[in-house]
C-alpha angles and dihedrals in degrees: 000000000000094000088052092050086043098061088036094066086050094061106111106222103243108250089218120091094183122032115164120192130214101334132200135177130173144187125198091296092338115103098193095175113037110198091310116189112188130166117209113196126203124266100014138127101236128183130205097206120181143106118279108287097039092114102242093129093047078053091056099040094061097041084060095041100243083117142030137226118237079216149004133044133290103213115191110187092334098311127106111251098172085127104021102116116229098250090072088046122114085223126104119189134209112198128197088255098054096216087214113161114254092200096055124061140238088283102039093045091053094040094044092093089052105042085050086065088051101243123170126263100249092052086055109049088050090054094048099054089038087065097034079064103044087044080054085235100118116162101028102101094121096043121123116241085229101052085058129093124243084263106048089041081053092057081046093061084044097052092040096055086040097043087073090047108236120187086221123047102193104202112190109196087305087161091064103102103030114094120252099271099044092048092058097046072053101057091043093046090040087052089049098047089049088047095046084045104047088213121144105250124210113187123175119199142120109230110106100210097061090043087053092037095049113029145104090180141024137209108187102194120188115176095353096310139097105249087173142008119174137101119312092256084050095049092038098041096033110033107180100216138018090263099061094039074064113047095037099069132307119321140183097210115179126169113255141162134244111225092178148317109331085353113118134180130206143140088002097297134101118242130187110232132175089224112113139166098074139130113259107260090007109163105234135157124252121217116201117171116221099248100055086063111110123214124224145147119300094247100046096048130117084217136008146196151148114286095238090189138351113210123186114233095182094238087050151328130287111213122184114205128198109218112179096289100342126087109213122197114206123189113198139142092231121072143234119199109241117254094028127105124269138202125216130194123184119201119213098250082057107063113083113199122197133173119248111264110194092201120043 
């Protein structure tokens, strides 16, 4: 008995809250998750990035229960919950239609999943207003739903899936019909309340810049598999393949070869690189984003070519350059005059090498 007790107080508690395991899903002929192994750890912002079909939805749907894998394991907090219906799991979802009731109002949409659970008026009341203030929305508990804007029903949702305390807030695309301004107050407002709140965060969508802006954590999914996970700055700054250099921002990507550690060839010409590990002369690709690019003068340049277009951005240019047989976009506050010669210098730190990868 000791020696039992003894080796369960050295069992060190797993820092993960979802971990799914090989997980398929299928539909007729189409495998939409394809052996898919993902840790979700609690407490973090995590985002579900790719185009539609991906499969991140599909992702989203079977962690909450609405669907259910063809195979793998579902682990919540360690334990198996294949068959546990959604209802007993410790998940709410927002979803980008916010399936708020129009006959109720602000108040009795936020309280219905209490008072489902049968708990008393005073613990209510006090709930309800607890979540109308972190939503920033006091004061509009009488309020029709109908009388709010797409913002303030979307903190609804949000009050309404946070008000029953669950350890996993599931978000699908719940940004999408809201305008650009409004959708980035959102993202900032969404990142505070999951800080404040210290719940783990799963948000699906395929817009790059709210999966940079909120996340601890990114999945970029392309046909039903993970192509990257990392931090945004990872995922953004070393992309691993030439899907994710694409879809995350703008890139210049051109084929290459390693001749050796920190010894990269392109467009005829030796770089330096702080890229290592490969085979020597191994062919590769090299990712440069456009706004690493330096301009320069023609004739300084460690490559050069003829500026094609210049288009204002309003932050900055965008500049495409012809280069022989390669098309270089350049992003830069400063300006070159279309149909004139450019320069172009690429600093070490800014060249991204990644293997060749035939599927993506």
């Amino acid at each position: 008995m000791n020696s039992t007790n003894k080796n369960n107080s050295n069992v060190v508690e797993s820092e993960n809250i979802i971990e799914l395991k090989n997980i398929t899903k299928q539909y007729e002929d189409l495998v939409v998750l394809d052996n898919l192994n993902l840790d979700i750890k609690k407490n973090e912002f995590l985002t579900l990035l790719g185009p539609s079909g991906c499969g991140k939805t599909t992702t989203l749907k079977i962690i909450a229960g609405f669907e259910h894998a063809d195979e793998g394991e579902v682990m919540f907090e360690g334990e198996n919950v294949n068959d546990t219906p959604p209802y007993e799991r410790q998940v709410n979802t927002v979803f980008q239609k916010y399936a708020l009731f129009p006959h109720m109002n602000v108040y009795e949409n936020i309280a219905f999943g209490l008072k489902i659970k049968k708990m008393d008026k005073a613990t209510i009341d006090v709930k309800v207003k607890e979540m109308l203030k972190l939503v920033a929305l006091e004061g509009f508990e009488k309020r029709s739903i109908d009388s709010l804007s797409g913002g303030q029903q979307q903190r609804i949702a949000i009050a309404r899936a946070l008000v029953n305390e669950p350890k996993i807030l599931l978000l699908d695309e719940p940004l999408g019909a809201l305008d650009l301004k409004l959708r980035q107050e959102m993202q900032r407002e969404l990142k505070k309340i999951q800080q404040k709140l210290g719940i783990t965060f799963i948000f699906v969508t395929h817009d790059q810049e709210e999966a940079l802006t909120m996340s601890d954590t990114i999945v970029v999914m392309n046909k039903g598999k993970i192509q990257q996970m990392g931090s945004p700055e990872d995922i953004y700054n070393e992309p691993k393949n030439s899907f994710v250099a694409k879809f995350i921002g703008e890139s210049n990507i051109v084929d290459g070869v390693m001749l050796d550690d920190y010894r990269v060839k392109f467009c005829g010409r030796e770089f330096e690189c702080v890229d290592y590990g490969f085979e020597k002369n191994e062919n590769i690709e090299v990712v440069i984003r456009p706004e690493d690019i330096k301009m320069v003068d023609a004739d300084k340049g460690m490559l050069k070519g003829l500026v094609t277009s210049v288009v204002f951005k309003g932050v900055h240019y965008e500049m495409a350059v012809q280069e022989n047989e390669n098309t270089w976009f350049i992003h830069s506050t400063k300006m070159a005059e279309e149909g004139s010669m450019l320069g172009m210098d690429i600093y070490p730190e800014d060249i991204h090498i990644m293997r060749k990868v035939s599927d993506q």
